[in-house]
SELO-80004 format. One record per residue (C-alpha): residue number from 1; residue in three letters; chain; z, y negated, x. Coordinates in Angstrom, 3 decimals. Example, Ala and Ser with C-alpha at 12.3 -4.5 7.8 and 13.67 -1.06 7.14 Angstrom:
BEGIN
+-----+------+-----+----------+----------+----------+
| seq | type | mol |       zz |       yy |       xx |
+-----+------+-----+----------+----------+----------+
|   1 |  ala |   A |    7.800 |    4.500 |   12.300 |
|   2 |  ser |   A |    7.140 |    1.060 |   13.670 |
+-----+------+-----+----------+----------+----------+
//
This chain:
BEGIN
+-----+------+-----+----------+----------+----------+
| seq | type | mol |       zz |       yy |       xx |
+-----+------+-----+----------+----------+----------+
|   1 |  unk |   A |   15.348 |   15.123 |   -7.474 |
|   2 |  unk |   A |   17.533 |   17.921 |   -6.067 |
|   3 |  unk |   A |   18.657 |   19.880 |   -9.321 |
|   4 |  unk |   A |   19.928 |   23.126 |   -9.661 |
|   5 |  unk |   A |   20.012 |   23.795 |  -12.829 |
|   6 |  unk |   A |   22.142 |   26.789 |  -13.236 |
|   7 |  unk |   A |   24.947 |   25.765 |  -10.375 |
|   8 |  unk |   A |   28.038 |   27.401 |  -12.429 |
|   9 |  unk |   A |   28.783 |   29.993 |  -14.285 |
|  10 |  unk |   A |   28.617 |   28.946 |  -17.728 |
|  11 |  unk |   A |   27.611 |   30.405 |  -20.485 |
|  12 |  unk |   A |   23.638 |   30.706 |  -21.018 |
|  13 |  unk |   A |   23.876 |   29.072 |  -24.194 |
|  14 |  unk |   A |   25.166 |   26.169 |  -22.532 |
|  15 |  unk |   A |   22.721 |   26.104 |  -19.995 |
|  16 |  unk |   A |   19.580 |   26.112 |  -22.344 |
|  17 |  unk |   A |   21.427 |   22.604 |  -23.739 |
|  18 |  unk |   A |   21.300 |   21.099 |  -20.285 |
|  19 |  unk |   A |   17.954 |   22.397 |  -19.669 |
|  20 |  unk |   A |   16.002 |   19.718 |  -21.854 |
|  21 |  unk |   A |   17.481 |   16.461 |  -20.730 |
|  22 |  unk |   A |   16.494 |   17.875 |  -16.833 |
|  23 |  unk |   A |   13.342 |   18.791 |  -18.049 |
|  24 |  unk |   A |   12.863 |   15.058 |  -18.733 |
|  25 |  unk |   A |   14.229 |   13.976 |  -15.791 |
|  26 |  unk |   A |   12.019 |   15.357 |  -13.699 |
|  27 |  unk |   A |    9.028 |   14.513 |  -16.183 |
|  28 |  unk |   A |   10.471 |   11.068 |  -16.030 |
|  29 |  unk |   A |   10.433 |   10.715 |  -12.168 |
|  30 |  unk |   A |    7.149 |   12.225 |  -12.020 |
|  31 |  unk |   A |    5.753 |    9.350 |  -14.443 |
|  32 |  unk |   A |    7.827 |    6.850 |  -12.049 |
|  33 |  unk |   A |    5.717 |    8.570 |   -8.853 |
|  34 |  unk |   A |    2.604 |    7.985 |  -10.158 |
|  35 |  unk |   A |    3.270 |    4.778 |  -11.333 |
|  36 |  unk |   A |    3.502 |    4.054 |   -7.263 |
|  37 |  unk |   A |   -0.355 |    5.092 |   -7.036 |
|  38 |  unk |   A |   -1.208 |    2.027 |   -9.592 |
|  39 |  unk |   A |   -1.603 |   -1.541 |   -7.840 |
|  40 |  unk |   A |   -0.872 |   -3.282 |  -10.617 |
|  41 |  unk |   A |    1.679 |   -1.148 |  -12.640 |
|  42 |  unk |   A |    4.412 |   -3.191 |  -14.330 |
|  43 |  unk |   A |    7.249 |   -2.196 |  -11.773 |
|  44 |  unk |   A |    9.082 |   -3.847 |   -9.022 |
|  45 |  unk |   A |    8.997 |   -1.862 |   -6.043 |
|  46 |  unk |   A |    9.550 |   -2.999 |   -2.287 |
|  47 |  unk |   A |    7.218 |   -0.679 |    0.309 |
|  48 |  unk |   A |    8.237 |   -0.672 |    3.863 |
|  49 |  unk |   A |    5.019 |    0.898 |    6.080 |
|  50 |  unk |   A |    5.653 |    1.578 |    9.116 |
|  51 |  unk |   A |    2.293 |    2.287 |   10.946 |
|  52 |  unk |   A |    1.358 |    3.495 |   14.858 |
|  53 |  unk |   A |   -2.230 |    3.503 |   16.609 |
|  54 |  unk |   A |   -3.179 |    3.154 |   19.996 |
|  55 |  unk |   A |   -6.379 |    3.202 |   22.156 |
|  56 |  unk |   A |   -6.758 |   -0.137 |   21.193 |
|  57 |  unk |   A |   -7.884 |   -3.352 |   23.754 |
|  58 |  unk |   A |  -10.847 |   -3.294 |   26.124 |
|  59 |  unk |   A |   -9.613 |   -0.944 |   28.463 |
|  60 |  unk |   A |   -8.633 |    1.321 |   25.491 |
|  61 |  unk |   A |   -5.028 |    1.199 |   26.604 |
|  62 |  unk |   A |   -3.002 |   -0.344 |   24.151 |
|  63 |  unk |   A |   -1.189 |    0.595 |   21.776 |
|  64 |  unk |   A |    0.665 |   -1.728 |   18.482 |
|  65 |  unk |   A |    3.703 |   -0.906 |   16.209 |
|  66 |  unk |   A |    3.237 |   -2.818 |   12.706 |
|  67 |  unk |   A |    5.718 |   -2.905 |    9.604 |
|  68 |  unk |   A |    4.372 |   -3.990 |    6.483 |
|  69 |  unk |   A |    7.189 |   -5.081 |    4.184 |
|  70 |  unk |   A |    5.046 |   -5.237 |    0.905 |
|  71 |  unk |   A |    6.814 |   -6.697 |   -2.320 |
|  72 |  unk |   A |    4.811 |   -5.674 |   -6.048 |
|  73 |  unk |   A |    6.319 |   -7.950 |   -8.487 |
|  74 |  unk |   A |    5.141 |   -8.207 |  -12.148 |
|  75 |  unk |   A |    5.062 |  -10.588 |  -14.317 |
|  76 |  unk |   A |    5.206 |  -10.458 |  -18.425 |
|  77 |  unk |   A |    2.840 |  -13.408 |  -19.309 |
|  78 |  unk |   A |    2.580 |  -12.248 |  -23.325 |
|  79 |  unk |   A |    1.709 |   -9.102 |  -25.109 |
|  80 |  unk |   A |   -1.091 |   -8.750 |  -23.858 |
|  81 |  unk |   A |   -1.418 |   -9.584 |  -19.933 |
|  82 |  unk |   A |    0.636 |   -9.261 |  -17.312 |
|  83 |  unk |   A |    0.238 |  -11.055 |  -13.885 |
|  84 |  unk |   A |    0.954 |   -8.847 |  -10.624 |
|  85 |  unk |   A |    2.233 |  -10.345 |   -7.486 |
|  86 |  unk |   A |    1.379 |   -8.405 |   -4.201 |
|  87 |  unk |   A |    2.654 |   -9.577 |   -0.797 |
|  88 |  unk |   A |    1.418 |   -8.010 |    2.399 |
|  89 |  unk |   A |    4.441 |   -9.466 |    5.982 |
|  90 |  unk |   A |    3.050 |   -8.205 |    8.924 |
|  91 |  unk |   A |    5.578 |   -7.622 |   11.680 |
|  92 |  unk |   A |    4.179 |   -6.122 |   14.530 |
|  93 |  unk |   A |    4.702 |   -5.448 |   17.851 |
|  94 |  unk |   A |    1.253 |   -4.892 |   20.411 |
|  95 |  unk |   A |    0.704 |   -4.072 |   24.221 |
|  96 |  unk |   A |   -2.340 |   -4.695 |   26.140 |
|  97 |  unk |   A |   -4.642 |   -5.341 |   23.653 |
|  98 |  unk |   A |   -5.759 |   -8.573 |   24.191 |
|  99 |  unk |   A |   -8.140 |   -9.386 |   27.616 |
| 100 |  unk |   A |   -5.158 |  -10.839 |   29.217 |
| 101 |  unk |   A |   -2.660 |   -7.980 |   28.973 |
| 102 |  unk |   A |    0.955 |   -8.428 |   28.148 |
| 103 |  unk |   A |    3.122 |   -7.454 |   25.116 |
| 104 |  unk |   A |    3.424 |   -9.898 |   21.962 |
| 105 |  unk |   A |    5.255 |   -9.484 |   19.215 |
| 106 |  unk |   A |    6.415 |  -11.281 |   15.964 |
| 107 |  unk |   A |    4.710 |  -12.007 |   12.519 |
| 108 |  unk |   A |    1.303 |  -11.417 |   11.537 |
| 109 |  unk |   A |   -0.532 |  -13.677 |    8.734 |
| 110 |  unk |   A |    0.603 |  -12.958 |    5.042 |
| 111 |  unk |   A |   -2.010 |  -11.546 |    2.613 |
| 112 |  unk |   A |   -0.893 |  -12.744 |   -1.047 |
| 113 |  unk |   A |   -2.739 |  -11.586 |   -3.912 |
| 114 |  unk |   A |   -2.290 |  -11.989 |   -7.649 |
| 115 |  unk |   A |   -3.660 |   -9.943 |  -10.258 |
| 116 |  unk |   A |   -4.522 |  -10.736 |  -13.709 |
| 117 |  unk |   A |   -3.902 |   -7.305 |  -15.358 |
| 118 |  unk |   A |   -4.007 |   -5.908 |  -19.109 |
| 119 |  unk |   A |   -0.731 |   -4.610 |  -21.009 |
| 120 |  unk |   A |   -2.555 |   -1.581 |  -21.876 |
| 121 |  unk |   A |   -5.708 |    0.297 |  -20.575 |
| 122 |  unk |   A |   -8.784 |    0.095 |  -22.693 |
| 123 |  unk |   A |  -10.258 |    3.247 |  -24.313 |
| 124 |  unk |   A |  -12.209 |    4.852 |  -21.689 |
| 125 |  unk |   A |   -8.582 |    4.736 |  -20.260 |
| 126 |  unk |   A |   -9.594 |    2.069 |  -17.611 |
| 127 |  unk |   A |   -6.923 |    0.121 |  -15.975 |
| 128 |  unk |   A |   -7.910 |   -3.073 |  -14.324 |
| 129 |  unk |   A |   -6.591 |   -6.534 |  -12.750 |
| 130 |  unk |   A |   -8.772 |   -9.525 |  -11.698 |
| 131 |  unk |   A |   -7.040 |  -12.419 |   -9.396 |
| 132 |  unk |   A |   -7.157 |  -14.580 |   -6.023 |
| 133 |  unk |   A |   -5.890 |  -13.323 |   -3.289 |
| 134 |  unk |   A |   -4.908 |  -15.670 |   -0.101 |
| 135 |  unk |   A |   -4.446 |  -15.738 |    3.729 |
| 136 |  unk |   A |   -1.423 |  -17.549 |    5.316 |
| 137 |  unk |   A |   -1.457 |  -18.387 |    8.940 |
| 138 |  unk |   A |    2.358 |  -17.024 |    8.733 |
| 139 |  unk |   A |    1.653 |  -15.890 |   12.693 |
| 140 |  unk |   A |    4.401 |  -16.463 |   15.380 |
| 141 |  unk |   A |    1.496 |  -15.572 |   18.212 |
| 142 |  unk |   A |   -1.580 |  -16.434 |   18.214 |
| 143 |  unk |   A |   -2.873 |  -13.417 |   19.472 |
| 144 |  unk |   A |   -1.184 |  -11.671 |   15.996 |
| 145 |  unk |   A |   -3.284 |  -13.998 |   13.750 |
| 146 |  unk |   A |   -5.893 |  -15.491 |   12.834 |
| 147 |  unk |   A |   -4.978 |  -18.595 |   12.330 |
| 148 |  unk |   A |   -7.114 |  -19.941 |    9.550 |
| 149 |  unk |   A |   -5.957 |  -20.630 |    5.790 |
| 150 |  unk |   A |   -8.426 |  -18.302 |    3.810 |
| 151 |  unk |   A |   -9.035 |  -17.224 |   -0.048 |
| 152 |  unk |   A |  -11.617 |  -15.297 |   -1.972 |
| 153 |  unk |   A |  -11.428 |  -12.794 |   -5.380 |
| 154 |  unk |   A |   -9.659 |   -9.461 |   -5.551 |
| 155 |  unk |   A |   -9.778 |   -6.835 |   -8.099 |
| 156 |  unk |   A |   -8.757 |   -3.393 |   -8.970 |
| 157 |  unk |   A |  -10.021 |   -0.761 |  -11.233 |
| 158 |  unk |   A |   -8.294 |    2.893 |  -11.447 |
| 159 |  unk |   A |   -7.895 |    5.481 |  -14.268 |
| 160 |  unk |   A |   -4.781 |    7.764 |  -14.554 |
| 161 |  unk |   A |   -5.070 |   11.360 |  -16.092 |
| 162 |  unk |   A |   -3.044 |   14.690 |  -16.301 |
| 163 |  unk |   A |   -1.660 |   13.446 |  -12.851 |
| 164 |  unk |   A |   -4.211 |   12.521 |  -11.161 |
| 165 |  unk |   A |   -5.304 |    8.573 |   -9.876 |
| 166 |  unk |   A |   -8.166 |    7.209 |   -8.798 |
| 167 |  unk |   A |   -9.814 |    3.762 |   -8.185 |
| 168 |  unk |   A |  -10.455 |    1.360 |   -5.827 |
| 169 |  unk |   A |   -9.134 |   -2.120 |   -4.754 |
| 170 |  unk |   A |  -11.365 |   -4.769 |   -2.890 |
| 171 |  unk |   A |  -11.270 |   -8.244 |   -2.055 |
| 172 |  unk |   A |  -13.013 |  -10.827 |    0.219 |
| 173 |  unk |   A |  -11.474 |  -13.668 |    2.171 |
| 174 |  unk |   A |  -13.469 |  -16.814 |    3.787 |
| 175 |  unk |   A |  -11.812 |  -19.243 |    5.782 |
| 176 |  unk |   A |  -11.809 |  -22.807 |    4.635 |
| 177 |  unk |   A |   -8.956 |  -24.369 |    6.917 |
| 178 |  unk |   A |   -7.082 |  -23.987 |   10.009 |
| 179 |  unk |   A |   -7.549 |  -24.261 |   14.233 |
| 180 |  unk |   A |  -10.848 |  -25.307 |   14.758 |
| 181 |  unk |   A |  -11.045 |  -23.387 |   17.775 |
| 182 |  unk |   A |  -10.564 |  -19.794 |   16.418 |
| 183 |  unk |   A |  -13.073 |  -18.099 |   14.378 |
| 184 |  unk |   A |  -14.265 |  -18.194 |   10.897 |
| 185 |  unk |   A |  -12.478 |  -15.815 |    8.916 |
| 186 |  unk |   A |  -15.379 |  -13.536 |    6.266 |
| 187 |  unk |   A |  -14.338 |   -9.983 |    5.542 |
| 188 |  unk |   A |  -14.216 |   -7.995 |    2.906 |
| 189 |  unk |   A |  -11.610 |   -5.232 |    2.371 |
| 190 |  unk |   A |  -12.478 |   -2.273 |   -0.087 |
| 191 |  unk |   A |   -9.937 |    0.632 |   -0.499 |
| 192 |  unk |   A |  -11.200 |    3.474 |   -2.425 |
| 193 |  unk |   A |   -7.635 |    5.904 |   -3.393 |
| 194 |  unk |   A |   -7.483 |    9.107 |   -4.744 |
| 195 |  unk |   A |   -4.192 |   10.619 |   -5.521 |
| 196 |  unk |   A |   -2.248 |   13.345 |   -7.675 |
| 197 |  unk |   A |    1.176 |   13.544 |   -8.357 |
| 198 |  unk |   A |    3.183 |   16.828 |   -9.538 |
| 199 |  unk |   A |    5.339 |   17.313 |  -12.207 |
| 200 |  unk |   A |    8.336 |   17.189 |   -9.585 |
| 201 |  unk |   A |    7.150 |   13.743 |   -8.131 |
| 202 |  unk |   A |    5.487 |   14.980 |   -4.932 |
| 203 |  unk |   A |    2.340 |   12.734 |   -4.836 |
| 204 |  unk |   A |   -0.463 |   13.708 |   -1.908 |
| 205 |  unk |   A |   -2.821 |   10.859 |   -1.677 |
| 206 |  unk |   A |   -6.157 |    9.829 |    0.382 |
| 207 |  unk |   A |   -7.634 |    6.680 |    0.687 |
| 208 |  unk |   A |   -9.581 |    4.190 |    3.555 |
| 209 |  unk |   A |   -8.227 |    1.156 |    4.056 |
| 210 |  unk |   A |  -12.022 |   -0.561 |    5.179 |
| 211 |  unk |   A |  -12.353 |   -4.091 |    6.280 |
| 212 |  unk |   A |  -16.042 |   -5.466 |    6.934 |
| 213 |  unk |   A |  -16.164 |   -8.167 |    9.446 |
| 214 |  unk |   A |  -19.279 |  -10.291 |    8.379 |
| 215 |  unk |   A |  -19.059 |  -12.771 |   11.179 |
| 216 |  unk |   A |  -19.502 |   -9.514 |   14.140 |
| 217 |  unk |   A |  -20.871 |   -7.337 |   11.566 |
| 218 |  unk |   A |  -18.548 |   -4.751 |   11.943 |
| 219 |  unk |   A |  -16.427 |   -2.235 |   10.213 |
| 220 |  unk |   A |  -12.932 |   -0.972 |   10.601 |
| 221 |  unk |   A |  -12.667 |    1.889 |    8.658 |
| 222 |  unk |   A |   -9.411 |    3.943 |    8.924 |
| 223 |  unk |   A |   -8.855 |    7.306 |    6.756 |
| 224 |  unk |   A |   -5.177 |    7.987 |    5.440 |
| 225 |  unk |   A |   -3.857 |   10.988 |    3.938 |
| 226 |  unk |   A |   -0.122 |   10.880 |    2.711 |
| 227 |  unk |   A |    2.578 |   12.666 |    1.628 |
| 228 |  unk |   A |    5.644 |   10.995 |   -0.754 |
| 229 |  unk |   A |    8.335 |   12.803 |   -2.590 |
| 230 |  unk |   A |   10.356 |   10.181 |   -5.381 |
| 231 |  unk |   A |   13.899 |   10.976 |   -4.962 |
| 232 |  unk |   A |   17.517 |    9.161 |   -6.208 |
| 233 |  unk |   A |   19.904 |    8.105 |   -4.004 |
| 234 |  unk |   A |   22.907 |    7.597 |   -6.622 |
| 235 |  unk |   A |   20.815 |    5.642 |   -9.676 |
| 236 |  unk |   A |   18.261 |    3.988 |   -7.069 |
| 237 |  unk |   A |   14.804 |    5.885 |   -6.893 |
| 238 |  unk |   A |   13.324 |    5.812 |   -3.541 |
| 239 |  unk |   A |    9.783 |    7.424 |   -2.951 |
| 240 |  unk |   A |    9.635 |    8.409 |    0.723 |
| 241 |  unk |   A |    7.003 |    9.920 |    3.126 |
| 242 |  unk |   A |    4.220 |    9.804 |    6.139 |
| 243 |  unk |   A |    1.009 |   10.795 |    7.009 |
| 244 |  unk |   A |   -1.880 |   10.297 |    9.632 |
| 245 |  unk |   A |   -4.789 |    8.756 |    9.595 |
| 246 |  unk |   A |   -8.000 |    8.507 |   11.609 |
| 247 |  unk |   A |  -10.331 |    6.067 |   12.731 |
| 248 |  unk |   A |  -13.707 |    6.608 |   11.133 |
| 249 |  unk |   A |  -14.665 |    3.733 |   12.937 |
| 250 |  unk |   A |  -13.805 |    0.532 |   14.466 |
| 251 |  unk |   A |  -14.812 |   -2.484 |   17.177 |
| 252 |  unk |   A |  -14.595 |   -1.685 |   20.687 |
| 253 |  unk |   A |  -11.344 |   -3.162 |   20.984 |
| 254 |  unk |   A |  -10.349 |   -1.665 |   17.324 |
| 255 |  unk |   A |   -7.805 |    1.266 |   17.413 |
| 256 |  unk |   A |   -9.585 |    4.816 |   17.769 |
| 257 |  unk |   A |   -8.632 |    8.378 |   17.207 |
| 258 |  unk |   A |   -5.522 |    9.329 |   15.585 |
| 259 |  unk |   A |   -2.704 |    7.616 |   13.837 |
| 260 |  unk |   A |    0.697 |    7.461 |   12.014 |
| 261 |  unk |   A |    2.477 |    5.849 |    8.975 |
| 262 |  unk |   A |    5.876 |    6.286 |    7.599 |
| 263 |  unk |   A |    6.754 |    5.292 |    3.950 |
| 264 |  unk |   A |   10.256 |    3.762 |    2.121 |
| 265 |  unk |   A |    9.420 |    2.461 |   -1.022 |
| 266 |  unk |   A |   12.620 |    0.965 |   -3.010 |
| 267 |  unk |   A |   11.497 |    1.038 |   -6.676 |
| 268 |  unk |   A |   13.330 |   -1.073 |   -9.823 |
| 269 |  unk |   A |   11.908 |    0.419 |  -13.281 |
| 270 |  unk |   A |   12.805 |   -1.553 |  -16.230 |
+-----+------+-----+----------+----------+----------+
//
């Protein structure tokens, strides 16, 4: 990603016979950086998320730390599907949030969802993937979990065009196992995503990440807008960047105001 391409002083002809092959370099990366906006691309890539909020707890006081180490792994079924494997670890670190104060820390429950996805989008240019998606009570604390084996549907639907992506990704977990004494687990999550990504591989994205408690009747709705640039360390592409975000809305003892998150995502193209 960091090219100069006339560093030397050959001769021009020379340079204009280097110029194509960077030319598709960079058109290359750019296609690899928007392939990052697509849930259920066929490309291995390994996200680290690194997110901060605070005002959080009833006394509005707390604050939590949370890494999401999120593994996309596809895989080729036939010539015509392919099935995409998304993992969401939480490991997260929170203080005063809950009504009895105190710092806990460890990992959260893992979201694993599968997607059912076609080779190729249909004509309208629609890309789409159908699938379960599941909730493991992974949690080291109980106060980082829920505690409650859960499953319901996910889907996606996006289109991709002269740069641009846009969609949206939902799914919807009940609880059907797990400590009787913690509550039943029914929420849906939607997350509409808008993003567009330049022919050098900077990609500037918004979405909300929106969870609907049904059992409190509540929403958690936080707004993100992010900034990634795909760059090569050596032969490994790495897309890297941050953003904020702000809480639209939230429970009482939700996180409110202002936010951050810091991307790494590892990528392995075929």
């Amino acid at each position: 990603m960091f090219r100069n391409f006339f560093t030397s002083t050959r001769a021009a002809g020379t340079a204009l016979l280097l110029f194509p092959a960077t030319q598709a370099l960079a058109q290359d990366n750019a296609d690899l950086a928007q392939q990052l906006s697509n849930p259920v691309a066929a490309l291995i890539s390994v996200p680290f998320q690194f997110n901060y909020d605070d005002d959080i707890g009833p006394a509005r006081d707390g604050d939590r730390y949370l890494l999401n180490f999120q593994p996309v792994i596809p895989f080729h079924l036939n010539d015509e599907w392919n099935l995409i494997s998304r993992t969401i670890v939480p490991i997260q670190s929170q203080t005063d949030i809950t009504p009895d104060g105190g710092t806990q820390s460890g990992l959260g429950d893992v979201v694993q969802s599968f997607f059912f996805s076609p080779q190729k989008p249909t004509a309208s240019g629609l890309i789409w993937g159908v699938g379960p998606v599941l909730l493991l009570p992974t949690d080291t604390n109980s106060a980082l979990g829920a505690e409650k084996w859960g499953a319901g549907p996910t889907a996606v639907l996006l289109w991709q065009d002269h740069g641009w992506t846009y969609g949206a990704l939902a799914n919807h977990i009940w609880s059907f196992a797990g400590k009787s004494d913690r509550p039943e687990v029914n929420a849906t999550f939607v997350q509409p995503f808008l993003a567009y990504t330049t022919k050098d591989a900077w990609t500037y994205s918004l979405n909300t990440e929106s969870t609907y408690d049904w059992r409190n009747r509540q929403w958690s709705v936080p707004i993100n807008g992010q900034i990634t640039k795909l760059v090569k360390f050596g032969n490994q592409p790495v897309s890297l960047g941050g953003g904020l975000r702000y809480w639209a809305d939230s429970p009482d003892s939700g996180a409110h105001g202002w936010g951050v998150r810091l991307l790494a995502t590892l990528l392995f193209p075929k």
